[in-house]
C-alpha positions as CSV (number, residue, x, y, z in Angstrom):
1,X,3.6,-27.6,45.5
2,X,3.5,-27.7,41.7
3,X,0.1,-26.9,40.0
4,X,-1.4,-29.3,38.0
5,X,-3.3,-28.1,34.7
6,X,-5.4,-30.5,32.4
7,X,-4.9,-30.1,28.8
8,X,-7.9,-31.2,27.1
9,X,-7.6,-30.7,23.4
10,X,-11.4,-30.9,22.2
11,X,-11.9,-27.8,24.1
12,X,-8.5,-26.0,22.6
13,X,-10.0,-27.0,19.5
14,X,-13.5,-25.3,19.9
15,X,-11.7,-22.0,21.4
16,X,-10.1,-21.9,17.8
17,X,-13.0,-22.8,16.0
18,X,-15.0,-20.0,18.4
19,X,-12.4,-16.8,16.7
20,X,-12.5,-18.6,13.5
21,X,-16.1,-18.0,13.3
22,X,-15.8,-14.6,15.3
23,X,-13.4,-13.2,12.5
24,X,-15.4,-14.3,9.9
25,X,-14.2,-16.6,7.0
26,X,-13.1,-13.6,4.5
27,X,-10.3,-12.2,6.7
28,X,-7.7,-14.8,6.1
29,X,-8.2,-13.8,2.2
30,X,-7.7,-10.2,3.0
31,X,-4.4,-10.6,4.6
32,X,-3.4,-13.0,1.7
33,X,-4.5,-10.2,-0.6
34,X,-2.6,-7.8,1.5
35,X,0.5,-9.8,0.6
36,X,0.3,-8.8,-2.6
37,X,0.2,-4.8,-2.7
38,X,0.6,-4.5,-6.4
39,X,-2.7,-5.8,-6.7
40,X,-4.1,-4.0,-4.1
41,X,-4.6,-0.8,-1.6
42,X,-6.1,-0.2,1.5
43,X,-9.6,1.1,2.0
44,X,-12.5,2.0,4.5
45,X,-15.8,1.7,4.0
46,X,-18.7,2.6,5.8
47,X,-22.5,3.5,5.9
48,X,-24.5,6.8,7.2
49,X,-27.7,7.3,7.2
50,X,-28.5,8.3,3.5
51,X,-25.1,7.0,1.7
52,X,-22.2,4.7,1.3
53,X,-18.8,6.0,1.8
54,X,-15.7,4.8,0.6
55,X,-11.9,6.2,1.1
56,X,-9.0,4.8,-0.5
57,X,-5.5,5.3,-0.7
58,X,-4.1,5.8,-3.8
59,X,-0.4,7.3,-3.3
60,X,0.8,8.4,-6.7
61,X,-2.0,8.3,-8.8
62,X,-3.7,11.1,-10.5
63,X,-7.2,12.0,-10.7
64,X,-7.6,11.1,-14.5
65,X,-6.4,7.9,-13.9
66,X,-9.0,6.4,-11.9
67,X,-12.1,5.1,-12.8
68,X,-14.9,4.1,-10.5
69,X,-17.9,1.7,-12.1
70,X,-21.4,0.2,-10.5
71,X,-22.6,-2.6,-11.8
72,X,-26.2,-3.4,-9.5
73,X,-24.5,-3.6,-5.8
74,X,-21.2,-3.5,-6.7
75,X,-18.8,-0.7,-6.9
76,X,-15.1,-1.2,-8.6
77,X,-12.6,1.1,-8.1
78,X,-9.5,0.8,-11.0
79,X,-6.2,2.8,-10.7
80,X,-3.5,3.5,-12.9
81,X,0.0,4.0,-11.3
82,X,2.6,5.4,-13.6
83,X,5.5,5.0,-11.3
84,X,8.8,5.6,-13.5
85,X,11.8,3.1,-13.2
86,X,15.2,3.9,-13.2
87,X,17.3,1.5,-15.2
88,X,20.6,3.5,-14.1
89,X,20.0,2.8,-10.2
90,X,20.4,-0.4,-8.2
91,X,17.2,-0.3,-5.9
92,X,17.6,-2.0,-2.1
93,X,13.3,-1.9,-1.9
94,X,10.9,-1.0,-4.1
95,X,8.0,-1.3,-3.0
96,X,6.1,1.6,-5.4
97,X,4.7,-0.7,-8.3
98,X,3.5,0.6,-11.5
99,X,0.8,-0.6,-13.6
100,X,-3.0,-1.1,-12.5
101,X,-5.3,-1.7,-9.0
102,X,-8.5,-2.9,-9.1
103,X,-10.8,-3.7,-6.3
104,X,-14.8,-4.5,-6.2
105,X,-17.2,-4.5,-3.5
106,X,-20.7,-5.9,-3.0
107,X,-22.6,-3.1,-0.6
108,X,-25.4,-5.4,0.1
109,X,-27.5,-1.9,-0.8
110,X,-29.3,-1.2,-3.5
111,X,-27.2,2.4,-4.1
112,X,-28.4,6.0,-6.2
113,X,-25.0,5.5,-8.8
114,X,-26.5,8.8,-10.8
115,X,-26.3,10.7,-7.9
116,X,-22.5,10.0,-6.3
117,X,-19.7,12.0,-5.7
118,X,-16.2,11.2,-6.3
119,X,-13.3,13.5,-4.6
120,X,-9.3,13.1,-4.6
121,X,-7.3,15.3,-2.9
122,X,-3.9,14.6,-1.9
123,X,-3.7,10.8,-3.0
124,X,-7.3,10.0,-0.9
125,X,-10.6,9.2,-3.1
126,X,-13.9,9.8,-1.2
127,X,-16.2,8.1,-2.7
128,X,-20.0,8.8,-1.8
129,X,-22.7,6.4,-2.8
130,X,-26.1,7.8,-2.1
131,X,-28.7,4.8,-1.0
132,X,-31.7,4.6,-3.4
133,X,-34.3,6.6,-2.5
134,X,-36.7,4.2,-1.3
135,X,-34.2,3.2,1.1
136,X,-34.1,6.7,2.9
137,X,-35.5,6.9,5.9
138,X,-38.6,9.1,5.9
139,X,-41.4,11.5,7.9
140,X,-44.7,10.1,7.8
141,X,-46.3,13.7,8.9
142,X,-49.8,13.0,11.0
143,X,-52.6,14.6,9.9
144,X,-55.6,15.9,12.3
145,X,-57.8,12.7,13.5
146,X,-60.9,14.3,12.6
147,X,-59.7,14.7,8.8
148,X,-58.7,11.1,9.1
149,X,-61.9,10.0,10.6
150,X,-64.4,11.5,7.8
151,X,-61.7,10.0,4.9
152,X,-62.4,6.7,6.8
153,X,-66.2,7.3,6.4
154,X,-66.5,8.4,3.1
């Protein structure tokens, strides 16, 4: 006996329509950006308690030629990649590309941009973006009940 399944398209449809919205509508630019890796590199980005934190991979690239800006909520990374070309060898892939890489974020928090830290090492910049203060979470210390009782009185 051969099983019989129903196809109904309206409900293929809303299973698509269900990971489209899951995934978000910015992922199918990143992969298109992706495409392009002259223009781009790879990065993660995260939050703790009292900062921002951003690593990205920048193979080849020196120290002096990067430059990290904030403008408001946005941070943009810029790299310089001085890659040398060969004019005297016939390349099968090349897939090292010189010139710039530029990327920009919106954190979505207000960030502390006087008090970050920047680090390279080994072709990774950590970038650290302290929150602004008022974000921070803080102690409210209790005082004694009686000393809050006569300041309610006075």
């Amino acid at each position: 006996m051969t099983a019989h399944i129903n196809w109904d398209p309206f409900a293929d449809l809303q299973n698509t329509m269900d990971r489209l919205f899951d995934q978000g509508f910015s992922r199918p630019w990143r992969l298109i950006e992706r495409e392009n890796p002259a223009s781009s590199f790879p990065v993660d980005i995260w939050e703790g308690e009292n900062a921002i934190h951003i690593q990205a991979a920048l193979p080849g690239v020196k120290p002096d030629d990067v430059s990290i800006s904030t403008a408001g909520e946005t941070v943009t990374i810029k790299a310089d990649n001085h890659v040398e070309v060969s004019n005297e060898v016939t390349y099968h892939l090349r897939e090292l590309h010189e010139g710039q890489f530029s990327r920009s974020f919106s954190l979505n928090v207000p960030i502390d941009a006087d008090k970050a830290e920047a680090k390279f090492e080994h072709g990774m910049l950590h970038l650290t973006l302290p929150k602004a203060e008022y974000l921070r979470p803080r102690q409210i210390k209790v005082s004694n009940g009686a000393t809050a009782n006569n300041a309610l009185h006075s």
